[in-house]
Z-matrix of the N, CA and C atoms (Angstrom, degrees):
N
C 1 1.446
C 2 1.521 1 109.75
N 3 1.137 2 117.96 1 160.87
C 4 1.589 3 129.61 2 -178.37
C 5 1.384 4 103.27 3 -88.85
N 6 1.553 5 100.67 4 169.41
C 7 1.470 6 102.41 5 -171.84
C 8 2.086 7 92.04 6 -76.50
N 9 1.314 8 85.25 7 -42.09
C 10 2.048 9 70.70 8 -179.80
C 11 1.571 10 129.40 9 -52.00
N 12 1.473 11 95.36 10 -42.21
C 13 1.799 12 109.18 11 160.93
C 14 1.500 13 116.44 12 -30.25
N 15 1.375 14 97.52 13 -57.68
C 16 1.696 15 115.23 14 179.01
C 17 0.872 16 103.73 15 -59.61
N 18 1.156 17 114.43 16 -75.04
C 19 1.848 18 115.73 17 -166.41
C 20 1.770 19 114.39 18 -30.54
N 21 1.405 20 98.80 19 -51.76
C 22 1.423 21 114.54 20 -164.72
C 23 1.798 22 107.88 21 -77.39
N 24 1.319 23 130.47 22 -50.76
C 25 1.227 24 112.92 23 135.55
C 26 1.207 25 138.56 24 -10.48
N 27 1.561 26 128.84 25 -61.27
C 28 1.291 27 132.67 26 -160.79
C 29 1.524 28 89.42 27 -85.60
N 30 1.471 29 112.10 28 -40.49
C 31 1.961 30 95.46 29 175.33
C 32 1.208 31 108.73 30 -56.45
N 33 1.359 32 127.99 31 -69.17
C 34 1.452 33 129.99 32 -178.80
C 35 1.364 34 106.54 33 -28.17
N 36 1.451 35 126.23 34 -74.30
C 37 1.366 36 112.54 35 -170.88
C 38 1.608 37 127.74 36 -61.20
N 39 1.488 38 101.63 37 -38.23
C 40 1.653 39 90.11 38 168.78
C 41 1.452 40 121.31 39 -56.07
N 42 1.145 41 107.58 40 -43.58
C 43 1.644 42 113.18 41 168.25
C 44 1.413 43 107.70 42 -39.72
N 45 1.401 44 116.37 43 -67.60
C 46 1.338 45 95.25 44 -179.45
C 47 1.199 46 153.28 45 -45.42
N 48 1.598 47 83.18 46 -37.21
C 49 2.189 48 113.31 47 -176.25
C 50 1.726 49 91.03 48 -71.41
N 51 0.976 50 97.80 49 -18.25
C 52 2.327 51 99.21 50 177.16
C 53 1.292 52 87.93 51 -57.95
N 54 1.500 53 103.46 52 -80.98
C 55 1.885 54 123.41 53 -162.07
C 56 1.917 55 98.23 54 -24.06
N 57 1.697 56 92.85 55 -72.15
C 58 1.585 57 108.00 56 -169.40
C 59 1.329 58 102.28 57 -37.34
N 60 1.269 59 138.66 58 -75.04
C 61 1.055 60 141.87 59 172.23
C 62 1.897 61 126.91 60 -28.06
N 63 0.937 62 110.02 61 -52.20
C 64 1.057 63 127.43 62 167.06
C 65 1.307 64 110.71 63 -32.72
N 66 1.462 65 98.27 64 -89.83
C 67 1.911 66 109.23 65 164.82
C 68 1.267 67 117.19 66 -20.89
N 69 1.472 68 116.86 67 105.19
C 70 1.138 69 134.28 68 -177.90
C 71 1.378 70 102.24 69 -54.24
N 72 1.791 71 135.21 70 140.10
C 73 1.260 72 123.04 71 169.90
C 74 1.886 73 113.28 72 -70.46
N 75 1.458 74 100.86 73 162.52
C 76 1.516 75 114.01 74 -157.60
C 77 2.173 76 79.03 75 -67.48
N 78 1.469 77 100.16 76 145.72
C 79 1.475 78 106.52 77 165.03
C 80 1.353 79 104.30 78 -96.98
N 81 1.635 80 118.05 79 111.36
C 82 1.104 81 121.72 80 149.60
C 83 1.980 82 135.97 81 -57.54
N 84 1.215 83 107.12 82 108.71
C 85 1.489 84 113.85 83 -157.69
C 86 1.890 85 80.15 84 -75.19
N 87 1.351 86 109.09 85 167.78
C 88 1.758 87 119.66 86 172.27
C 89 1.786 88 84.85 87 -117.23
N 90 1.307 89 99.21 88 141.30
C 91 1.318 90 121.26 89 162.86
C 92 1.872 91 118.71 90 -65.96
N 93 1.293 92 96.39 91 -4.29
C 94 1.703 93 89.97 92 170.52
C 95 1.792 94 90.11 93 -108.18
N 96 1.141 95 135.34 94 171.68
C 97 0.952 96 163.09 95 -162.53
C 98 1.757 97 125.70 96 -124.72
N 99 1.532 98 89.40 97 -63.73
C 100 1.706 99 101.86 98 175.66
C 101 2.043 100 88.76 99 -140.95
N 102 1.762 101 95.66 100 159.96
C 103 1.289 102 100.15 101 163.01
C 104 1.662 103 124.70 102 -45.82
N 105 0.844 104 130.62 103 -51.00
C 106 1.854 105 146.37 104 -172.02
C 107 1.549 106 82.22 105 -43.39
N 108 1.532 107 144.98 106 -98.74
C 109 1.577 108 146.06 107 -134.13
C 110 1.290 109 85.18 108 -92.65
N 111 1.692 110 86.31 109 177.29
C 112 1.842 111 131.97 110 -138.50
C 113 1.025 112 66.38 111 -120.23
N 114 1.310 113 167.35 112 114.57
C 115 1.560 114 123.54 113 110.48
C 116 1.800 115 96.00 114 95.59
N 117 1.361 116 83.67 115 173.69
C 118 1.635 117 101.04 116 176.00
C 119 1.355 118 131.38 117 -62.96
N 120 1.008 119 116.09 118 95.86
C 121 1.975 120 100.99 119 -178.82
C 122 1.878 121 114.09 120 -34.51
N 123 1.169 122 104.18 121 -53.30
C 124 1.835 123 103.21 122 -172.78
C 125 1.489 124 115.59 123 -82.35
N 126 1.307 125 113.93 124 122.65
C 127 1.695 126 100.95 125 -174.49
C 128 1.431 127 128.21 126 -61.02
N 129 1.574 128 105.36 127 -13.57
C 130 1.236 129 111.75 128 -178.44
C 131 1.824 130 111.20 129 -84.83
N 132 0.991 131 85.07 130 -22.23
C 133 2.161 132 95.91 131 -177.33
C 134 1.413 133 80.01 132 -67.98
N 135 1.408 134 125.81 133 -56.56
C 136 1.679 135 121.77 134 -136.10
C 137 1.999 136 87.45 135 -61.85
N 138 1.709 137 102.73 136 -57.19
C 139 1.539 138 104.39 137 -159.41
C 140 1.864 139 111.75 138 -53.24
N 141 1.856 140 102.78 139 -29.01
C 142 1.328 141 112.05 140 -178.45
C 143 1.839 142 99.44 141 -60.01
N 144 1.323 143 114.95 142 -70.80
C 145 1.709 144 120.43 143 -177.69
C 146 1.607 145 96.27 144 -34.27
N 147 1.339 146 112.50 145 -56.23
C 148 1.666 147 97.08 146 -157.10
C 149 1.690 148 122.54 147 -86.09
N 150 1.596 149 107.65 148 8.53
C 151 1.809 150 134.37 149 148.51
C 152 1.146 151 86.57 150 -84.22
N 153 1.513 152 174.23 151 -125.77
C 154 1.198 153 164.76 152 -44.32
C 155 1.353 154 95.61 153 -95.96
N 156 1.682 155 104.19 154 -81.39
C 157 1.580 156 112.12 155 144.34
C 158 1.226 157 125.28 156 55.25
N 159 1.882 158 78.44 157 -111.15
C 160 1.337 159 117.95 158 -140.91
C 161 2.009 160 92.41 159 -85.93
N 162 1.095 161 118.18 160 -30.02
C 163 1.762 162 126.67 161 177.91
C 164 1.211 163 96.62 162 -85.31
N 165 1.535 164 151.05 163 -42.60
C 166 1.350 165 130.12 164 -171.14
C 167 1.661 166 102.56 165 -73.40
N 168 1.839 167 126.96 166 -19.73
C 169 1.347 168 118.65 167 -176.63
C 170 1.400 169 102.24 168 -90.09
N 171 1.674 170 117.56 169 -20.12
C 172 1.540 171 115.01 170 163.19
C 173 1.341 172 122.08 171 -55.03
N 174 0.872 173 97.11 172 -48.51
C 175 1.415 174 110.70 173 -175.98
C 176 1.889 175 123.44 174 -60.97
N 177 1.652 176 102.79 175 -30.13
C 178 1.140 177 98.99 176 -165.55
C 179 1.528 178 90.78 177 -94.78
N 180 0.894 179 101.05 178 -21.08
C 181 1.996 180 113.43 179 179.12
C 182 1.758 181 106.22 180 -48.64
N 183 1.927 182 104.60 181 -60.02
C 184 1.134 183 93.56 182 165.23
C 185 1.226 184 154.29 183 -93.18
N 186 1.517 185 100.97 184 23.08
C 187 1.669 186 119.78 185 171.94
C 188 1.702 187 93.37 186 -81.77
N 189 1.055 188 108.20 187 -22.76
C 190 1.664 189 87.72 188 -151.52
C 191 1.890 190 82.43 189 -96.30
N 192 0.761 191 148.53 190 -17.85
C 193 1.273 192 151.52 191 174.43
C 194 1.515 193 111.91 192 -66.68
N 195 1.293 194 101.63 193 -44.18
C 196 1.844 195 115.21 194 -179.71
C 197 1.617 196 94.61 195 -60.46
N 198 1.884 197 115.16 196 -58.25
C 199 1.378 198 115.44 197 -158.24
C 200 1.633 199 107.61 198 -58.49
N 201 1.669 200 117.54 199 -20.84
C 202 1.267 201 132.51 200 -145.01
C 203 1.512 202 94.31 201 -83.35
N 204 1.526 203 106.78 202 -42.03
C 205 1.788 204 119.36 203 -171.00
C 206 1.165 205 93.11 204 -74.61
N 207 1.353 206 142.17 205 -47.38
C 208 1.471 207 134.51 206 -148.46
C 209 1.636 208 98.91 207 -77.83
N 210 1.232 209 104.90 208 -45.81
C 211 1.249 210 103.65 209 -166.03
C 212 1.756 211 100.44 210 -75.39
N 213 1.226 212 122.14 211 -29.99
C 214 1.986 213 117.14 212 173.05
C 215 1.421 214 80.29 213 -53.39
N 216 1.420 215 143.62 214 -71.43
C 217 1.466 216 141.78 215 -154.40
C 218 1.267 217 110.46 216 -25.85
N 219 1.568 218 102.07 217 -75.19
C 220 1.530 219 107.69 218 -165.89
C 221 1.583 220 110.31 219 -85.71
N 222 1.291 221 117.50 220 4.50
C 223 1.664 222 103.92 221 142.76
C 224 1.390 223 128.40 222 -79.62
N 225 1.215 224 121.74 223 -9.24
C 226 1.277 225 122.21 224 179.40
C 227 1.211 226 125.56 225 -109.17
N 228 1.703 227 111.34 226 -4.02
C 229 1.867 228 133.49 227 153.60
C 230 1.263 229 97.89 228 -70.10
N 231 1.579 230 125.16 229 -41.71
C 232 1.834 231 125.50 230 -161.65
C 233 1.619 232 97.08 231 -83.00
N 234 1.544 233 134.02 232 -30.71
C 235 1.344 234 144.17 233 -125.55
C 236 1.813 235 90.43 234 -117.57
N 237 0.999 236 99.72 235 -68.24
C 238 1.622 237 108.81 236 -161.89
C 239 2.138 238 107.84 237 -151.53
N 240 1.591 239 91.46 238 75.62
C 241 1.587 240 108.83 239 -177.49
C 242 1.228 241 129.64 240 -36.26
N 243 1.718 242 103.89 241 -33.42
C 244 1.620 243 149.73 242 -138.12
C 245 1.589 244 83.11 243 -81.79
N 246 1.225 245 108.25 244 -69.67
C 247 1.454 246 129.17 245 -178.91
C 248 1.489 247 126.42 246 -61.52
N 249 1.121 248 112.00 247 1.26
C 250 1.364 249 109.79 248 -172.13
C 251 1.910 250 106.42 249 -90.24
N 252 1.446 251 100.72 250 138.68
C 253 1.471 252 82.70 251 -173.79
C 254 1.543 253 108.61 252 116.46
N 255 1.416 254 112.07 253 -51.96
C 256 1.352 255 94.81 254 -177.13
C 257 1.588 256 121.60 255 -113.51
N 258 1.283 257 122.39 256 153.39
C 259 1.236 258 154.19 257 -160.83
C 260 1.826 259 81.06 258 -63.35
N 261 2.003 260 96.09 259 114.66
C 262 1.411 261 98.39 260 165.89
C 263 1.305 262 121.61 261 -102.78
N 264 1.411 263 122.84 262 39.53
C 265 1.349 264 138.81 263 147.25
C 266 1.585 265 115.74 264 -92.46
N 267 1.646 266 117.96 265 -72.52
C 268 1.394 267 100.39 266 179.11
C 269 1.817 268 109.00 267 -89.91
N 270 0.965 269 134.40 268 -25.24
C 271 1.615 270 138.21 269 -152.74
C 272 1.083 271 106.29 270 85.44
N 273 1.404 272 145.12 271 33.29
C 274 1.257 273 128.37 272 168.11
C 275 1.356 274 104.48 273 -104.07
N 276 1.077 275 116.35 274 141.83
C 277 1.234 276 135.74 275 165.17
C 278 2.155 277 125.69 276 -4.13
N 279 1.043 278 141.30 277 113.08
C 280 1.517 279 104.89 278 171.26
C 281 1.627 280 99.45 279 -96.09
N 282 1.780 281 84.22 280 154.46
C 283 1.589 282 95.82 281 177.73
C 284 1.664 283 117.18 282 -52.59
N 285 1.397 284 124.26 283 143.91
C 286 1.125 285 121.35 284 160.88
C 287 1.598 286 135.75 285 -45.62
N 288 1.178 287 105.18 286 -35.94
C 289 1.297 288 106.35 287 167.42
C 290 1.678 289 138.79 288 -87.67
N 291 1.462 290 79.70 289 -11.26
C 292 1.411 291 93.98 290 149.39
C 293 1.647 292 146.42 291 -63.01
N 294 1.748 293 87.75 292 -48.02
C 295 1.326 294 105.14 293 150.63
C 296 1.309 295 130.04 294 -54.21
N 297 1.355 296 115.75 295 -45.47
C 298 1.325 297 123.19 296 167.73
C 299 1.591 298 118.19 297 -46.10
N 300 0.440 299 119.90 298 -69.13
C 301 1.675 300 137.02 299 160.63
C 302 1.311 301 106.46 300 -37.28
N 303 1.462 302 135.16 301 -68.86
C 304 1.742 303 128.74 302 -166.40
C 305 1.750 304 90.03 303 -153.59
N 306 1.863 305 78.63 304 84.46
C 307 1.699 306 99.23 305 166.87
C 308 1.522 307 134.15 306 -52.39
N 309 1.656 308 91.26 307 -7.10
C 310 1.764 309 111.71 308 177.99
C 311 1.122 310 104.94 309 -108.67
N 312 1.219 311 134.10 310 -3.44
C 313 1.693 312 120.48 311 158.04
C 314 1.549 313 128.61 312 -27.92
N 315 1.673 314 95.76 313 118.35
C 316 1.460 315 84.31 314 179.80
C 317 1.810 316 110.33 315 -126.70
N 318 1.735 317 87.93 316 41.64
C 319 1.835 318 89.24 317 -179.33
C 320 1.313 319 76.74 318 -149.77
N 321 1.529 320 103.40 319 178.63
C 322 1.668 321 127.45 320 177.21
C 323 1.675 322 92.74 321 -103.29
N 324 1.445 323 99.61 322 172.78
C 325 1.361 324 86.54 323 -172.96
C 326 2.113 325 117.91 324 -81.72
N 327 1.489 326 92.86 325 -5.21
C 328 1.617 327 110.23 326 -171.18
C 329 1.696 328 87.97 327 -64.53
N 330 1.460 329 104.82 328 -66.76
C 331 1.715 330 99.61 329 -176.04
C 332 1.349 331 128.18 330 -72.71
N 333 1.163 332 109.58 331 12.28
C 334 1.563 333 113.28 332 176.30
C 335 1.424 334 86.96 333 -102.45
N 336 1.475 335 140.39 334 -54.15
C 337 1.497 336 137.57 335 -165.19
C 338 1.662 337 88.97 336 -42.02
N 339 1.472 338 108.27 337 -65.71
C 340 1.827 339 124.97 338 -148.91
C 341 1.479 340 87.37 339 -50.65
N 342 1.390 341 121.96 340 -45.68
C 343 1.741 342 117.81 341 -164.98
C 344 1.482 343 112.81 342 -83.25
N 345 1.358 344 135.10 343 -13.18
C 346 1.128 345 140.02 344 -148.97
C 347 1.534 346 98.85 345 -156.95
N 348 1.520 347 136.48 346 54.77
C 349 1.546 348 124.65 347 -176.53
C 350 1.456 349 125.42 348 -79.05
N 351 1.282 350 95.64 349 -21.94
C 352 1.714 351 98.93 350 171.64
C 353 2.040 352 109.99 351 -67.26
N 354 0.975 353 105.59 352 -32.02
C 355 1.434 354 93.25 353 -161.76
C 356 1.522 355 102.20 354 -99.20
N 357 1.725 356 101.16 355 145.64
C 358 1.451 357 120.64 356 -158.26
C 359 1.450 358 108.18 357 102.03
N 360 1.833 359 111.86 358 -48.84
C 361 1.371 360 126.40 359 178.07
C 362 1.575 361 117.25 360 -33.85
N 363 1.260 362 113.40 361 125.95
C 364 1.567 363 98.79 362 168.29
C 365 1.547 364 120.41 363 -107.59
N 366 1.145 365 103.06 364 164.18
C 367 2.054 366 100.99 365 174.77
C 368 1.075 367 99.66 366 -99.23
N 369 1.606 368 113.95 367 136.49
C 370 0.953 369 177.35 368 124.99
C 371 1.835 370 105.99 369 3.99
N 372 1.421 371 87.67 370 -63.54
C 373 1.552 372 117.77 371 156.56
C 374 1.686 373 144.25 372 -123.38
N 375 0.983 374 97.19 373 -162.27
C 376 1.946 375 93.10 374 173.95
C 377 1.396 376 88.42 375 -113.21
N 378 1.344 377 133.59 376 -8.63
C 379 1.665 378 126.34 377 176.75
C 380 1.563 379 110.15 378 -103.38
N 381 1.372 380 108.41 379 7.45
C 382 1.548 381 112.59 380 -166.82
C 383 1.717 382 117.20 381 -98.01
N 384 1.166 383 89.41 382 103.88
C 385 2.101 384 84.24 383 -157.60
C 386 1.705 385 93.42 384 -124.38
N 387 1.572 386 126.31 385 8.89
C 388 1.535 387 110.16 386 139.72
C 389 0.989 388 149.58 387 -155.57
């Protein structure tokens, strides 16, 4: 990559790790309320709170995973420049627009398919689970 390549990368991604950051983490509500109750009186509140949950700790799970890649990124633009860019499974190259898209890529999309084949994948059916 060029030094402008770089440059423009490392904006892109700090920009992003801004955004990520930004985003307030999801507030996990507690299913008790006040000391006095167990839990939810209505079973349906309780199952709704504990979907609420379980996606606001998803969620913060994958902010902090996003911030985790961006930031391997721009240690390894600051670390070893040479390398940035290519797929550390085969050494080939990743597409540019790939980069464009997820400036922390650290596969091409061939070795991300081979490591990861279900996802992108679609079913077939609504009964199709493999």
């Amino acid at each position: 990559m060029t030094k402008q390549e770089l440059d423009t990368l490392t904006w892109v991604l700090k920009k992003m790790r801004a955004e990520a950051l930004s985003a307030q983490p999801a507030e996990i509500e507690p299913n008790r309320k006040d000391d006095a109750t167990t839990g939810v009186a209505d079973e349906d509140a309780q199952a709704l709170s504990e979907m609420m949950q379980t996606l606001a700790s998803q969620r913060n799970k994958q902010q902090a995973e996003l911030v985790a890649r961006i930031d391997r990124a721009l240690r390894k633009i600051a670390e070893s420049p040479d390398e940035v860019g290519e797929c550390e499974e085969c050494g080939e190259q990743i597409a540019s627009k790939r980069l464009l898209v997820m400036p922390y890529a650290t596969l091409c999309a061939e070795c991300q398919q081979a490591r990861d084949p279900r996802r992108g994948g679609r079913r077939r059916s609504l009964t199709d689970y493999e």
